[in-house]
Residue, then its C-alpha position, 0 to 999 in steps of 0.5 A: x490952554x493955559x491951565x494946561x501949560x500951568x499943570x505942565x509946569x507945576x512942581x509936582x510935575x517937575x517933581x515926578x520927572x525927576x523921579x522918573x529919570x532918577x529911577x528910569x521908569x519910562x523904559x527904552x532900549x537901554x534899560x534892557x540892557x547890562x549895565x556894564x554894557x550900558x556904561x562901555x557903550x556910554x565910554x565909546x560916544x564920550x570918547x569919540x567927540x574928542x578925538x576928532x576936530x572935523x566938523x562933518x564927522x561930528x554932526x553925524x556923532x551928534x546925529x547918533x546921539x539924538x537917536x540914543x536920546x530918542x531910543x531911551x525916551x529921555x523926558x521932556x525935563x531933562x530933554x528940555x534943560x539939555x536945549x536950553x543950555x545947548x542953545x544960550x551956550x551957542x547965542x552967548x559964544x556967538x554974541x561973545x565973538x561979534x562983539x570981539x572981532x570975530x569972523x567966520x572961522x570963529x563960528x566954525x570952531x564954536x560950531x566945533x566945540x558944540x557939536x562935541x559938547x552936544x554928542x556927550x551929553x546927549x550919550x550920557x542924558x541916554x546912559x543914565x537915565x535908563x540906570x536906576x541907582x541900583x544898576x549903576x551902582x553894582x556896574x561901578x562895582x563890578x569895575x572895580x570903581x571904591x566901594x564908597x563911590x558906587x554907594x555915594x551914586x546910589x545914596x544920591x540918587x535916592x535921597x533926590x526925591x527927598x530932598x525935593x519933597x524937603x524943599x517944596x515944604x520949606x518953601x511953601x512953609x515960607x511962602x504961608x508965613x510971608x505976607x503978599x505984595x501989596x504992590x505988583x509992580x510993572x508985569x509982577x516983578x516984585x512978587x517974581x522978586x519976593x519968590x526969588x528971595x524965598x527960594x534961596x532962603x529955603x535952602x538953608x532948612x535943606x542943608x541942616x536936614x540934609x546932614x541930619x539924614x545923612x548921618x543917620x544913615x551912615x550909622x545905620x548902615x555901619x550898624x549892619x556892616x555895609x563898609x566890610x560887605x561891600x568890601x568882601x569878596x563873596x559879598x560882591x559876588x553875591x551881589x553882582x551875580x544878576x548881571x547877564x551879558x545878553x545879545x542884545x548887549x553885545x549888538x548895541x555896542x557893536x553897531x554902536x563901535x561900528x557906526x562911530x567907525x561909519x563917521x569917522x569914515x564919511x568924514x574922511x570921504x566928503x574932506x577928501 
């Protein structure tokens, strides 16, 4: 059991999610989808939190959003992040209030901006995980978002991987060139403490890299004209010319209007 757990836990694995979620290989409904379709429906359940303060109509908004998460196969990383953050933003606003007064009506309203917060992200966890940097990219384009925009999303996403390649050989570099604690301490702090220190100084290495990288790039790319092919007319049309608006597109985002409608009806319904 516990070599398991350390095989689930171990860089290579975190490794290998965030290059499954950077390029959305685990499938899922929404990665069949358009991604200008993907992106409107992403608009419609970001929107739609905020634009509302009754609570029963936002747990059923949160509902939607853990069937999205689900029907997009979000993995475990990201799924596991999104709780922990969800969870310590709940218990620290809830100690936060105990401590200043507070009383019932104050836990509602925090109940309130969580379950907002909750909807979003779960939308946008299940939007951008199933685009790869390719698909998003061109989707901002076609919406006429600036030419280096779309192509700072995709550059990100690419240069994720190899920054966290770059990173584990700092650190395991780091880690070879330091001697081991002698003394452990009470449940090996000082050897979590030494690890700490080592993760942080490891980031120093990464930034020098990381504008080496980038700047040879954006040579190479000036060097093959990419500023006037993206900015070119029939340039973009020939690289947008994959984009399809199927069915299956256009009965996401209509169940999808059609179940936030749903909500916001219900909610009337049971505070009246």
């Amino acid at each position: 059991m516990a070599r398991q757990t350390h095989d689930v836990l171990s860089v290579d694995w975190v490794r290998l999610e965030l290059l499954r979620t950077a390029y959305s290989t685990r499938g899922g409904l929404f990665s069949r989808m358009d991604p200008r379709a993907v992106l409107a429906w992403y608009l419609v359940m970001a929107i739609a939190p905020w634009l509302t303060h009754d609570t029963a109509v936002l747990a059923l908004l949160f509902a939607i959003g853990v069937v999205a998460v689900a029907l997009a196969r979000v993995g475990p990383l990201v799924l596991g992040l999104f709780l922990i953050g969800l969870l310590g933003n709940v218990l620290g606003l809830f100690i936060a209030s105990i401590l200043f007064g507070g009383n019932l009506d104050t836990l509602v309203a925090l109940a309130e901006l969580n379950l907002k917060l909750g909807a979003v992200s779960m939308a946008s966890m299940a939007a951008f995980v199933s685009l790869d940097p390719e698909k998003l990219s061109d989707a901002l384009l076609w919406f006429r978002a600036p030419e280096l925009l779309a192509f700072g999303v995709s550059y990100g996403y690419r240069m994720l991987p190899i920054l966290v390649d770059e990173y584990v050989t700092v650190f395991e570099g780091q880690r070879l060139r330091h001697a081991p604690v002698i003394r452990r301490g009470v449940l090996g702090w000082r050897v979590i403490w030494q690890w700490c220190r080592l993760a942080v100084t490891a980031f120093y290495p990464i930034m020098l890299n990381t504008a080496k990288n980038i700047r040879t790039t954006v040579e190479a790319l000036e060097t093959r004209g990419f500023t006037y092919g993206a900015s070119n007319p029939a340039g973009r049309a020939l690289r947008l010319a994959y984009l399809r608006i199927s069915a299956l597109d256009v009965a996401v985002v209509a169940a999808t209007v059609l179940l936030v409608v749903g909500a916001y009806w219900a909610g009337g319904v049971l505070a009246g």
